[in-house]
TORVO-963724 format. One line per 3 residues: number of its first residue (from 0); for each residue z, y, x of C-alpha. Coordinates in pm, whole numbers, plus 32768, in hexadecimal, padded with zeros to 4 digits. Example, Ala and Ser with C-alpha at 12.3 -4.5 7.8 and 13.67 -1.06 7.14 Angstrom:
residues 2
0	830C,7E3E,84CE  82CA,7F96,8557
***
This chain:
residues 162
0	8000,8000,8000  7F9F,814F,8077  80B4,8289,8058
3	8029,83E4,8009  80A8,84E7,8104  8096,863B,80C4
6	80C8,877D,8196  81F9,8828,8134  8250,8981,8147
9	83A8,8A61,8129  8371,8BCE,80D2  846A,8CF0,8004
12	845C,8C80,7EAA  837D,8D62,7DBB  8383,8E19,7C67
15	821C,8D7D,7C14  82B7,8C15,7C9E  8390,8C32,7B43
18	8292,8BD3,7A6B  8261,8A90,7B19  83BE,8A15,7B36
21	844E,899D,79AE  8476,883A,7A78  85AE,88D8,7B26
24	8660,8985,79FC  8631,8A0C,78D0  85E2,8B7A,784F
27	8722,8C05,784E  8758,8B69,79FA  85F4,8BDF,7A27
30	8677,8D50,799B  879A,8CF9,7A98  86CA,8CD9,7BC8
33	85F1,8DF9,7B9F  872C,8EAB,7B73  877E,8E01,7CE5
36	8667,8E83,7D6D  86A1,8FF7,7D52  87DF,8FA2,7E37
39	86E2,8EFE,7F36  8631,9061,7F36  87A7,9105,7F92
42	87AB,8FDF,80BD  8919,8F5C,7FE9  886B,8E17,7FB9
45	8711,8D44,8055  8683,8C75,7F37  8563,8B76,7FB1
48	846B,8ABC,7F44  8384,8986,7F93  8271,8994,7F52
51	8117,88AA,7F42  7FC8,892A,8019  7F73,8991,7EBA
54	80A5,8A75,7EBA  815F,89C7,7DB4  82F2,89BE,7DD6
57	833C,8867,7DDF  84B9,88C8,7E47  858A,8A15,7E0C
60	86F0,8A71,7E7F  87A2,8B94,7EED  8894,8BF5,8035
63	8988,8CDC,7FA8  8A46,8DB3,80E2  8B49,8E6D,8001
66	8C47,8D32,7F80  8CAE,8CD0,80DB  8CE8,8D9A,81F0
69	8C29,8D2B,834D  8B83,8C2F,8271  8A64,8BDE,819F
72	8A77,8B70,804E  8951,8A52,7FF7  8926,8A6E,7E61
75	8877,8A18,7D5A  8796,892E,7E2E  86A6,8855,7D55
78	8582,877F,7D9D  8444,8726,7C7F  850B,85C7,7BEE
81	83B7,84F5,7C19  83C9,857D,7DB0  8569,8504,7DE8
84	856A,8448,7F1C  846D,8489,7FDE  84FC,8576,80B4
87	84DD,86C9,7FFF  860E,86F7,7FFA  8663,86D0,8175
90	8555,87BE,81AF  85ED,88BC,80D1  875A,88A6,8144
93	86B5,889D,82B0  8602,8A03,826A  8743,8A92,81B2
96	882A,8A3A,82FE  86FD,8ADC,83F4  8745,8C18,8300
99	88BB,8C1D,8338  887B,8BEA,8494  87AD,8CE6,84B5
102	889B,8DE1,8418  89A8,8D7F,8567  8A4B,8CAE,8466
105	8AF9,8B8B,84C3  8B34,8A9C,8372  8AA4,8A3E,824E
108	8B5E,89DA,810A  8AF6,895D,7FDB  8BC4,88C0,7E7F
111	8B38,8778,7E08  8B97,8722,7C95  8CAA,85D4,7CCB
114	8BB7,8503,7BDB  8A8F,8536,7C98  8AD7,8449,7DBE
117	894D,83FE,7E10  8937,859C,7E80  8A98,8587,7F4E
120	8A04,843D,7FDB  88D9,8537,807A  89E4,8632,80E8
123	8AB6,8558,817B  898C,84C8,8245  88F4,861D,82A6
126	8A7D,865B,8349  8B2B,8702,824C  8C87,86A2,8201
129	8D93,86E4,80D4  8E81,87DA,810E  8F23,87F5,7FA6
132	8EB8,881E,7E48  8EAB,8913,7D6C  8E2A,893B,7BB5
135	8D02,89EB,7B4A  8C6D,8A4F,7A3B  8B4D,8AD7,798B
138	8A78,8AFA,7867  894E,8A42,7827  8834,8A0C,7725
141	8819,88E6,7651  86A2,8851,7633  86B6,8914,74CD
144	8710,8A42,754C  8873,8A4E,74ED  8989,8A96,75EF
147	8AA1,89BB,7678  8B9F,8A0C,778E  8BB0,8901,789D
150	8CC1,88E1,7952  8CF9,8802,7AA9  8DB2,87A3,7BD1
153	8CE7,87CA,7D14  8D53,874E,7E7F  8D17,8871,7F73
156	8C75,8801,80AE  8C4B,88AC,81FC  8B61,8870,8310
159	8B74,8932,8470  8A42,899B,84DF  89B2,8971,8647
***
């Protein structure tokens, strides 16, 4: 059996790259993100994306510099569902640490939800490791439109960066 390989790419996420990302949220996230990306214009926050040689995001997810002092935060990270595993997100996390770096930062932190245990298995892999937990919540839109308030418990996990 022959694989397909395709040329990746990792660029600053767009307004226009919106339109073409419903597979990683839904309207209301989507309204969430492009509020996200006025902060990347004020430098508070990088948010990436990975994109296809045709210039599709494939992958999205933000570094946010303002929750943790001489750190960078890795959030809302998300990669196309039919794409999971095969290595998107390694790429990602791998261009959101280069960003840190490059800002003379030295660590990278990111919360994993505690029932998602195939996303801490990447983290823990890539050299990040728990250093407590903490809740969060938000809102979120229901496939009908209605709203719900999620709430979880996420393990916070650090990684120092070379």
């Amino acid at each position: 059996m022959t694989g397909v390989v395709l040329e990746l790419s990792v660029r600053d996420f767009r307004h226009a790259d919106l339109a073409s990302c419903g597979w990683s949220g839904s309207e209301q996230h989507l309204a969430g993100v492009a509020r996200q990306l006025e902060r990347a214009r004020t430098g508070e926050v990088d948010y990436l994306a990975v994109c296809t040689p045709t210039d599709i995001p494939v992958a999205k997810g933000g570094v946010d510099y303002q929750v943790e002092e001489g750190a960078g935060t890795l959030w809302q990270l998300a990669v196309h569902p039919a794409l999971q595993s095969c290595g998107i997100g390694t790429l990602l996390i791998g261009a959101a640490e280069q960003r840190i770096r490059d800002r003379g930062l030295r660590h990278a932190e990111l919360g994993v939800e505690e029932d998602n245990p195939r996303a801490r298995a990447l983290y823990e892999r890539l050299g990040y490791v728990a250093r407590g937990r903490r809740p969060d919540a938000w809102t979120e839109q229901a496939p009908d439109g209605s709203l719900r308030h999620h709430e979880t418990m996420c393990t916070v996990m650090r990684k120092r960066l070379p």
